[in-house]
PyMOL Python script that loads the backbone (N, CA, C, O; Angstrom):
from pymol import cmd

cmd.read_pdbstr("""\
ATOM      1  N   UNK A   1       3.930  33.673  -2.800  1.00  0.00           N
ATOM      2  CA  UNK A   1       2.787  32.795  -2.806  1.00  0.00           C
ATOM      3  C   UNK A   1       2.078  32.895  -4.156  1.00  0.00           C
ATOM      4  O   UNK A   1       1.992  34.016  -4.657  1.00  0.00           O
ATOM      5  N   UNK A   2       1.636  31.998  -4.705  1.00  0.00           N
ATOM      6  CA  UNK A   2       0.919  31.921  -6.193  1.00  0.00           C
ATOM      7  C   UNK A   2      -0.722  32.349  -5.818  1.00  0.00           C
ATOM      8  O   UNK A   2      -1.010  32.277  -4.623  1.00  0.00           O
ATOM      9  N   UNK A   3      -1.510  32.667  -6.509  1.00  0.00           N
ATOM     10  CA  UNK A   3      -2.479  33.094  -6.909  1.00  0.00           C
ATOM     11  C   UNK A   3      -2.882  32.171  -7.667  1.00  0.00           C
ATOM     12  O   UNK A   3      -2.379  31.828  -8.737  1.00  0.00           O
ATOM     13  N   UNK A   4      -4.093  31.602  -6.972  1.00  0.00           N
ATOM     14  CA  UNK A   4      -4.981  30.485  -8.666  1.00  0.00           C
ATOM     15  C   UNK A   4      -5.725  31.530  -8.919  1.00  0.00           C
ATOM     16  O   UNK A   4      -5.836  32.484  -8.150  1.00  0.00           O
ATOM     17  N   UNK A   5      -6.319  31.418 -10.077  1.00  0.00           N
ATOM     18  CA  UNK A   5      -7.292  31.881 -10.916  1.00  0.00           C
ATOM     19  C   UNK A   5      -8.660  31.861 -10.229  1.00  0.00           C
ATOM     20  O   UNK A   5      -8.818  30.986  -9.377  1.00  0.00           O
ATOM     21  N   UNK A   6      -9.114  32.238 -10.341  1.00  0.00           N
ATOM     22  CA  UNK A   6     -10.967  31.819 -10.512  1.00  0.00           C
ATOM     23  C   UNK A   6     -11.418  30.780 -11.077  1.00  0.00           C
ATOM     24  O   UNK A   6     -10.922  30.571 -12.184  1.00  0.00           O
ATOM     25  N   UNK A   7     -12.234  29.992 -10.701  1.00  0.00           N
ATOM     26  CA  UNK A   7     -12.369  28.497 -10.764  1.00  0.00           C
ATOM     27  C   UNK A   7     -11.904  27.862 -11.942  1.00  0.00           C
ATOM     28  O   UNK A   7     -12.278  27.578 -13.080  1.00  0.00           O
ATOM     29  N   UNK A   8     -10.435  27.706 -10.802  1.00  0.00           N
ATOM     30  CA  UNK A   8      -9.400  27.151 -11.392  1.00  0.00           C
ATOM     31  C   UNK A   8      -9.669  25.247 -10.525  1.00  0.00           C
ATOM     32  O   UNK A   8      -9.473  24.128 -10.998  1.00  0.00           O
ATOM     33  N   UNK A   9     -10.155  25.681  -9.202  1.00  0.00           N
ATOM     34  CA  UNK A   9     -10.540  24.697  -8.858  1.00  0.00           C
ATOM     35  C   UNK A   9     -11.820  23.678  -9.960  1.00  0.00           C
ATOM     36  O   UNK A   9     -11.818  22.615 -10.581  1.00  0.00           O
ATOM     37  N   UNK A  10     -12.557  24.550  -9.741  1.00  0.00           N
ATOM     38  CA  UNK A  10     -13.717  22.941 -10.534  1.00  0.00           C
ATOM     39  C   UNK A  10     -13.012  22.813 -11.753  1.00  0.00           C
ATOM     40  O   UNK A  10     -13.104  21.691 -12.251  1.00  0.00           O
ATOM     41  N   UNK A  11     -12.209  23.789 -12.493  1.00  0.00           N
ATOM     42  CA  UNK A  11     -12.118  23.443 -13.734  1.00  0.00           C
ATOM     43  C   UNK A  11     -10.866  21.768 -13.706  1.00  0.00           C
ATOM     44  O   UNK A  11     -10.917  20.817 -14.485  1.00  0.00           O
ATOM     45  N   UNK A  12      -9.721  22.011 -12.325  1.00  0.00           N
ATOM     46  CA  UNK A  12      -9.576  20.718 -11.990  1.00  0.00           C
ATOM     47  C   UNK A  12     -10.028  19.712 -11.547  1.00  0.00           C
ATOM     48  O   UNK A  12      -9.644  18.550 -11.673  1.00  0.00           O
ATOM     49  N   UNK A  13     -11.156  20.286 -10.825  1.00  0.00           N
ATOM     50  CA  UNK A  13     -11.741  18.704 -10.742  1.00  0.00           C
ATOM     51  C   UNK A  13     -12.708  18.002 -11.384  1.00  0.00           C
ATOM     52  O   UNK A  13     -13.297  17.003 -10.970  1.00  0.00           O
ATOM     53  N   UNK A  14     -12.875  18.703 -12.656  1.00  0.00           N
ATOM     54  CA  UNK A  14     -13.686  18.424 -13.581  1.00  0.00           C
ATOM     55  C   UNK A  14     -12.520  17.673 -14.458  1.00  0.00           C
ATOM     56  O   UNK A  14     -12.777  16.469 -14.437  1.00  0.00           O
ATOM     57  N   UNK A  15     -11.481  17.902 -15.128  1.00  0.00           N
ATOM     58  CA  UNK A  15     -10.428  17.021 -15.485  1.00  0.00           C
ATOM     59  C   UNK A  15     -10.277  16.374 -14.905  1.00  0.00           C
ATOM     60  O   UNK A  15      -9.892  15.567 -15.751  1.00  0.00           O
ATOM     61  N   UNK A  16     -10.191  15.716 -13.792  1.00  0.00           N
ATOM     62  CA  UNK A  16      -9.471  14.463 -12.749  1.00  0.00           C
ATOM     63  C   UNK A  16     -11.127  13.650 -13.034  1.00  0.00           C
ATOM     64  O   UNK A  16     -11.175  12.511 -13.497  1.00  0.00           O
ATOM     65  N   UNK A  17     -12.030  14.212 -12.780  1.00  0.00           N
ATOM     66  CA  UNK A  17     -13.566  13.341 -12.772  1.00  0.00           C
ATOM     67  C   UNK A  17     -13.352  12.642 -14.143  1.00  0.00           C
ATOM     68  O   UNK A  17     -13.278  11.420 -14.268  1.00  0.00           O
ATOM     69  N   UNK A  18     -13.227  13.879 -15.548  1.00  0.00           N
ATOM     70  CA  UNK A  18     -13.689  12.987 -16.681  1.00  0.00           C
ATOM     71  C   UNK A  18     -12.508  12.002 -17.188  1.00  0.00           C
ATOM     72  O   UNK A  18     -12.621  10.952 -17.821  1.00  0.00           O
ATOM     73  N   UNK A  19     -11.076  12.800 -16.616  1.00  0.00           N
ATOM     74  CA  UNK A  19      -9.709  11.473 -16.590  1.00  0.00           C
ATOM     75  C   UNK A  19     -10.319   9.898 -15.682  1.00  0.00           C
ATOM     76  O   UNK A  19     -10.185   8.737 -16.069  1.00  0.00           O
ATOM     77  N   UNK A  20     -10.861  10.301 -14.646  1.00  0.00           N
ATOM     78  CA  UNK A  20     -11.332   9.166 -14.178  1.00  0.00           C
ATOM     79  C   UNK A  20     -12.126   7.943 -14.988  1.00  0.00           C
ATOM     80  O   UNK A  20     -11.833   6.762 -15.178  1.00  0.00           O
ATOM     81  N   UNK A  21     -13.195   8.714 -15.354  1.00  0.00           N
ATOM     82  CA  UNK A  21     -14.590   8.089 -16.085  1.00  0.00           C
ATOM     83  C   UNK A  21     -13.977   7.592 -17.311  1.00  0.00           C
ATOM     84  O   UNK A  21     -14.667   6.698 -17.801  1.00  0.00           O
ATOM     85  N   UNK A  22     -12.665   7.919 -18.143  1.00  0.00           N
ATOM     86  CA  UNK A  22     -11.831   7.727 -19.215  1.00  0.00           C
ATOM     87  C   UNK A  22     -11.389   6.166 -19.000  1.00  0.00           C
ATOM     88  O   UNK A  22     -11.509   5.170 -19.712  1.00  0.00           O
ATOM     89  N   UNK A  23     -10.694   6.443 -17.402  1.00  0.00           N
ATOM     90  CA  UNK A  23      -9.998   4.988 -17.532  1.00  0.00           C
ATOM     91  C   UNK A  23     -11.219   3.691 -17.504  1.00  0.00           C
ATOM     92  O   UNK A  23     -11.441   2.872 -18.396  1.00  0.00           O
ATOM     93  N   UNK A  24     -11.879   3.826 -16.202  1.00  0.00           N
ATOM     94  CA  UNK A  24     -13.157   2.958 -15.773  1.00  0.00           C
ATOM     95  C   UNK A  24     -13.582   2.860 -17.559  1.00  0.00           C
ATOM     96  O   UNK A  24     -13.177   1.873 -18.172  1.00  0.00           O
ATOM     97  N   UNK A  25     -13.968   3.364 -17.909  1.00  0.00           N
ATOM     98  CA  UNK A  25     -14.886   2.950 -19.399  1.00  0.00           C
ATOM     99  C   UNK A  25     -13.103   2.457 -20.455  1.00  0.00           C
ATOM    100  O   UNK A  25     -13.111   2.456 -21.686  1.00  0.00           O
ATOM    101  N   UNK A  26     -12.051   2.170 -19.787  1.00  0.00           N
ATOM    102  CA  UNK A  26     -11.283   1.758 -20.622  1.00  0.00           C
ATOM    103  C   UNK A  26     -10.549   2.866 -21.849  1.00  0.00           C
ATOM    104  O   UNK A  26      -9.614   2.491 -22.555  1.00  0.00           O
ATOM    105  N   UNK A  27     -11.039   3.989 -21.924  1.00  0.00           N
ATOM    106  CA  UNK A  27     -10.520   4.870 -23.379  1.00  0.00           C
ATOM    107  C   UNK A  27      -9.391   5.372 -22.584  1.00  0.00           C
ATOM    108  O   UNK A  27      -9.443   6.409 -21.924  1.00  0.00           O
ATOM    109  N   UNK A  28      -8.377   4.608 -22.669  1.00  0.00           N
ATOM    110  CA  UNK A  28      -6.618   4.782 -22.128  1.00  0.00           C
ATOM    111  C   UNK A  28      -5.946   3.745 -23.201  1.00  0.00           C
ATOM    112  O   UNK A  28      -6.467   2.752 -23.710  1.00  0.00           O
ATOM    113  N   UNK A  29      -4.386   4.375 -23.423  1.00  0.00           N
ATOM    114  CA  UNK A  29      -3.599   3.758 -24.002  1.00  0.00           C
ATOM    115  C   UNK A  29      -2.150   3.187 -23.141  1.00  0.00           C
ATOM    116  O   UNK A  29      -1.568   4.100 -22.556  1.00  0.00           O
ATOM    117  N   UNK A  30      -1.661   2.130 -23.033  1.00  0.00           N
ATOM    118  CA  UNK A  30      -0.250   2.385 -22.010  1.00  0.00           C
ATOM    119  C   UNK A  30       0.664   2.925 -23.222  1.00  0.00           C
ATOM    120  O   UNK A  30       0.414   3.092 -24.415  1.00  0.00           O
ATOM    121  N   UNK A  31       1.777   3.125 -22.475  1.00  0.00           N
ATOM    122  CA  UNK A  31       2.788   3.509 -22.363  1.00  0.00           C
ATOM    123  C   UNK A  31       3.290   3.373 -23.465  1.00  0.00           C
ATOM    124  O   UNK A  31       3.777   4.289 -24.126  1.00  0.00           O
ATOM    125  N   UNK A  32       3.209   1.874 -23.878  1.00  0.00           N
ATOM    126  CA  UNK A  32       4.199   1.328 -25.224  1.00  0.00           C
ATOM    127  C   UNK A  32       3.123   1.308 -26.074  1.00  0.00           C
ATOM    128  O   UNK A  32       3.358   0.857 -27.195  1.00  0.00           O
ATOM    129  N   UNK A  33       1.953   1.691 -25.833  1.00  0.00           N
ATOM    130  CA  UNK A  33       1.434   1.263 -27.267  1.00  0.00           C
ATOM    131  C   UNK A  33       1.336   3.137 -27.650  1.00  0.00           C
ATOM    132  O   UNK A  33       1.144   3.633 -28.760  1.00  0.00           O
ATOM    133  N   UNK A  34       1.467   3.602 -26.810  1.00  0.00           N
ATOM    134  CA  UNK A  34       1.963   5.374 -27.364  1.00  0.00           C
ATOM    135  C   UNK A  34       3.513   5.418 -28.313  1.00  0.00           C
ATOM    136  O   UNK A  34       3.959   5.814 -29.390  1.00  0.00           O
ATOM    137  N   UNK A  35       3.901   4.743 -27.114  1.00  0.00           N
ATOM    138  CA  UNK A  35       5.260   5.248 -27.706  1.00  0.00           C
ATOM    139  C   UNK A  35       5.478   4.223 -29.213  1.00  0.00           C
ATOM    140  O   UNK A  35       6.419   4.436 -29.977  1.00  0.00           O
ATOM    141  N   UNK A  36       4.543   3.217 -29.438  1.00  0.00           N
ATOM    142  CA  UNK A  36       4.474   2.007 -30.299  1.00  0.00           C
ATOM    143  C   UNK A  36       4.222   3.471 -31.830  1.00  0.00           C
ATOM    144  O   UNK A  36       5.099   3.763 -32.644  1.00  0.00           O
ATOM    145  N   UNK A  37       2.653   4.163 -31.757  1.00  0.00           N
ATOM    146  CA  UNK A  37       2.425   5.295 -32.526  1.00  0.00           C
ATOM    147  C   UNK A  37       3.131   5.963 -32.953  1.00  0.00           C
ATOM    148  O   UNK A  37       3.491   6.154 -34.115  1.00  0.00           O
ATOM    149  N   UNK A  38       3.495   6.541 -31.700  1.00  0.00           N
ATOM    150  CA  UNK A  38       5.093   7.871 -32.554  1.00  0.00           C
ATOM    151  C   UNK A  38       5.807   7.268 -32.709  1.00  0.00           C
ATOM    152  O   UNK A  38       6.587   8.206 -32.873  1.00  0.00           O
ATOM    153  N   UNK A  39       6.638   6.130 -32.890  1.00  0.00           N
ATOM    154  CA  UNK A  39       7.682   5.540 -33.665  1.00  0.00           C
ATOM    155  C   UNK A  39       6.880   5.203 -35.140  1.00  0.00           C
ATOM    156  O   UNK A  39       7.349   5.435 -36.254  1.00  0.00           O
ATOM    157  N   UNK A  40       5.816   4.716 -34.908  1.00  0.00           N
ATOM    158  CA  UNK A  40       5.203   4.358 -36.797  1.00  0.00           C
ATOM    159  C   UNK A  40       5.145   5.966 -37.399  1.00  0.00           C
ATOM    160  O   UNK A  40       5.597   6.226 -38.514  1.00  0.00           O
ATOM    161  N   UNK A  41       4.307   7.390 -36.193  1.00  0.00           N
ATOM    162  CA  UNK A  41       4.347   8.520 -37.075  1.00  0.00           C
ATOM    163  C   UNK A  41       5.776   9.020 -37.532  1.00  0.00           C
ATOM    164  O   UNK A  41       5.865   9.529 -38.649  1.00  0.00           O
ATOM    165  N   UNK A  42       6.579   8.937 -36.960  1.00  0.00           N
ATOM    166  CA  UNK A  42       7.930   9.290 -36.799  1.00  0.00           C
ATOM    167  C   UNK A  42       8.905   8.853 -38.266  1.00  0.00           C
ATOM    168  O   UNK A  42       9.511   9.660 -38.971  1.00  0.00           O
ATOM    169  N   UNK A  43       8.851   7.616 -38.425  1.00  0.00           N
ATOM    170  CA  UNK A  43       8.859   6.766 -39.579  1.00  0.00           C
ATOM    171  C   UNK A  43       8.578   7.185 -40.859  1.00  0.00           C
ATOM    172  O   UNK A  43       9.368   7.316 -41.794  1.00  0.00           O
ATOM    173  N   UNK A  44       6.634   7.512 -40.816  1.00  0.00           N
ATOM    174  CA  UNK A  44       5.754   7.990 -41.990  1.00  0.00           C
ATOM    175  C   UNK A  44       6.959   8.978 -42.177  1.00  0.00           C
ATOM    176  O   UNK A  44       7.849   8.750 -42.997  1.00  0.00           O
ATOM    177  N   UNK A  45       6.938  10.181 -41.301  1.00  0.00           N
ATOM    178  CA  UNK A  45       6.939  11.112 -41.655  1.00  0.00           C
ATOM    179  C   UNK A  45       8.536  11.721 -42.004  1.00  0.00           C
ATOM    180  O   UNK A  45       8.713  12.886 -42.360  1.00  0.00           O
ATOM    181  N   UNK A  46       9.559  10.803 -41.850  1.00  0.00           N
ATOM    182  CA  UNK A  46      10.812  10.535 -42.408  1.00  0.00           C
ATOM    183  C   UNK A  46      10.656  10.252 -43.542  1.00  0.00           C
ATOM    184  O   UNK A  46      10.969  11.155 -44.318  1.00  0.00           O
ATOM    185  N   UNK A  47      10.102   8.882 -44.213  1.00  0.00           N
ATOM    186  CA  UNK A  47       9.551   8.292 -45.594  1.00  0.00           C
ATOM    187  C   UNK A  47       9.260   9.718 -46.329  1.00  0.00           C
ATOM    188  O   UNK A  47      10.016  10.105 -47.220  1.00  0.00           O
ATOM    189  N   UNK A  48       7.900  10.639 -45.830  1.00  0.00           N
ATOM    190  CA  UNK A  48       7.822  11.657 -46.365  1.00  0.00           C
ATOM    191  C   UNK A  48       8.524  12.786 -47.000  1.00  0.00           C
ATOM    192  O   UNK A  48       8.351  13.348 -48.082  1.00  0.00           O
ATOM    193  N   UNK A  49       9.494  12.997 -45.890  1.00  0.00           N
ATOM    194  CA  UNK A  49      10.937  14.049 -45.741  1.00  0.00           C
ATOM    195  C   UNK A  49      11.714  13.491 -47.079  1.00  0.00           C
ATOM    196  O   UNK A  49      12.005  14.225 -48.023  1.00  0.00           O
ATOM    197  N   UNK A  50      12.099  11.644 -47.004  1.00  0.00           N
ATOM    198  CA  UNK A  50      13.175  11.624 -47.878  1.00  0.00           C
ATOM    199  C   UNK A  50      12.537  11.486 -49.183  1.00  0.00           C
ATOM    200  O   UNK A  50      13.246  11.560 -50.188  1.00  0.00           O
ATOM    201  N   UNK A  51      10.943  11.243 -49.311  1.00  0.00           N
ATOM    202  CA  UNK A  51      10.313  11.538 -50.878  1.00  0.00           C
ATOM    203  C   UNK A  51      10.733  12.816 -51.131  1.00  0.00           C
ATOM    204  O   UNK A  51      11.484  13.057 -52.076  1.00  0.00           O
ATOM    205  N   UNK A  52      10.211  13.902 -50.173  1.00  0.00           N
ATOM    206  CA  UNK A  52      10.236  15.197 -50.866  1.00  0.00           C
ATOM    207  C   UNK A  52      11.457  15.749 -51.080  1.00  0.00           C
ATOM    208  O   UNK A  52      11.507  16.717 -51.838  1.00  0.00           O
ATOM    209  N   UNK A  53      12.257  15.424 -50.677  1.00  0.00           N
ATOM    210  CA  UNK A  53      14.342  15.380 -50.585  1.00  0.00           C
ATOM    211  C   UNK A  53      14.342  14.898 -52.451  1.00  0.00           C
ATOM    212  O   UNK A  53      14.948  15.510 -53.330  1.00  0.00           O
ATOM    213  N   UNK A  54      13.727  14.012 -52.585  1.00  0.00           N
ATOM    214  CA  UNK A  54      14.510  13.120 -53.684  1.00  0.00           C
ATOM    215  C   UNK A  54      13.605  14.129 -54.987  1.00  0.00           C
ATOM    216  O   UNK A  54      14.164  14.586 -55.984  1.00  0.00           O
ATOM    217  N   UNK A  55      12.486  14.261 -54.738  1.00  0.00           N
ATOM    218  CA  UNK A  55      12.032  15.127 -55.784  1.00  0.00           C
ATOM    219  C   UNK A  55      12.580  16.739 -56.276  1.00  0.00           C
ATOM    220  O   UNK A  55      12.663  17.319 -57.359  1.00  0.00           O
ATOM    221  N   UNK A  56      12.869  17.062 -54.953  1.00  0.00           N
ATOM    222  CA  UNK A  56      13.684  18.172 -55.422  1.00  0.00           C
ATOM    223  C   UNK A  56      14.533  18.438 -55.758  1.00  0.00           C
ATOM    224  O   UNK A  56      14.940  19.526 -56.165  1.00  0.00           O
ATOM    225  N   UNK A  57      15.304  16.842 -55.593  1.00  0.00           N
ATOM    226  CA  UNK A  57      16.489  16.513 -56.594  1.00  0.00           C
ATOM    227  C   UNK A  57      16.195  16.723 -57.490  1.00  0.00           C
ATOM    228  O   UNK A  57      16.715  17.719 -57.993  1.00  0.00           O
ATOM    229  N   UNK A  58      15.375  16.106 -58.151  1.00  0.00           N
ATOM    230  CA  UNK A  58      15.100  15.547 -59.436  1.00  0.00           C
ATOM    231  C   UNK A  58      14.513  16.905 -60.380  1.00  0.00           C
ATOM    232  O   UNK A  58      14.968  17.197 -61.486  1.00  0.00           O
ATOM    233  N   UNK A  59      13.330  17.699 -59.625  1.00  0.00           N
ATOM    234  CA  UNK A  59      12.963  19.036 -60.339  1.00  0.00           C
ATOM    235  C   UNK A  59      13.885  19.979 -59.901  1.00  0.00           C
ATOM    236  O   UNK A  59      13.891  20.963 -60.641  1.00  0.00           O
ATOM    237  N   UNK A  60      14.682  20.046 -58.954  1.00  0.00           N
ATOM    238  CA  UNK A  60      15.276  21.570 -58.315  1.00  0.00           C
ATOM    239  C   UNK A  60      15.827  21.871 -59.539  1.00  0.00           C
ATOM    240  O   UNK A  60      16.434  22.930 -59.699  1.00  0.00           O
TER     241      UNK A  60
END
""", "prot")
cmd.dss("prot")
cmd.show_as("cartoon", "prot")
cmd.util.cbc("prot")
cmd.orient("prot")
């Protein structure tokens, strides 16, 4: 049998309340416009990789 913590309870239902109050006031993203982000960070940060690739060509 598991053991919760010590208010382990309010500390969940204090997450589920302010997840709630998140959506109702709208500050949510779906699905694709997440996954829309990490494909643009994903990208940057390739671009980045193959700058710093090519410079160390160039000084290594």
């Amino acid at each position: 049998m598991f053991k919760k913590e010590e208010g382990y309870e309010e500390f969940l239902a204090e997450k589920i309340r302010r997840g709630e109050e998140d959506v109702k006031a709208g500050r949510v993203v779906t699905l694709e416009e997440s996954k829309a982000e990490i494909r643009l960070l994903i990208e940057s940060k390739a671009r980045e990789l193959e700058a710093a690739e090519r410079e160390a060509l160039i000084y290594g």
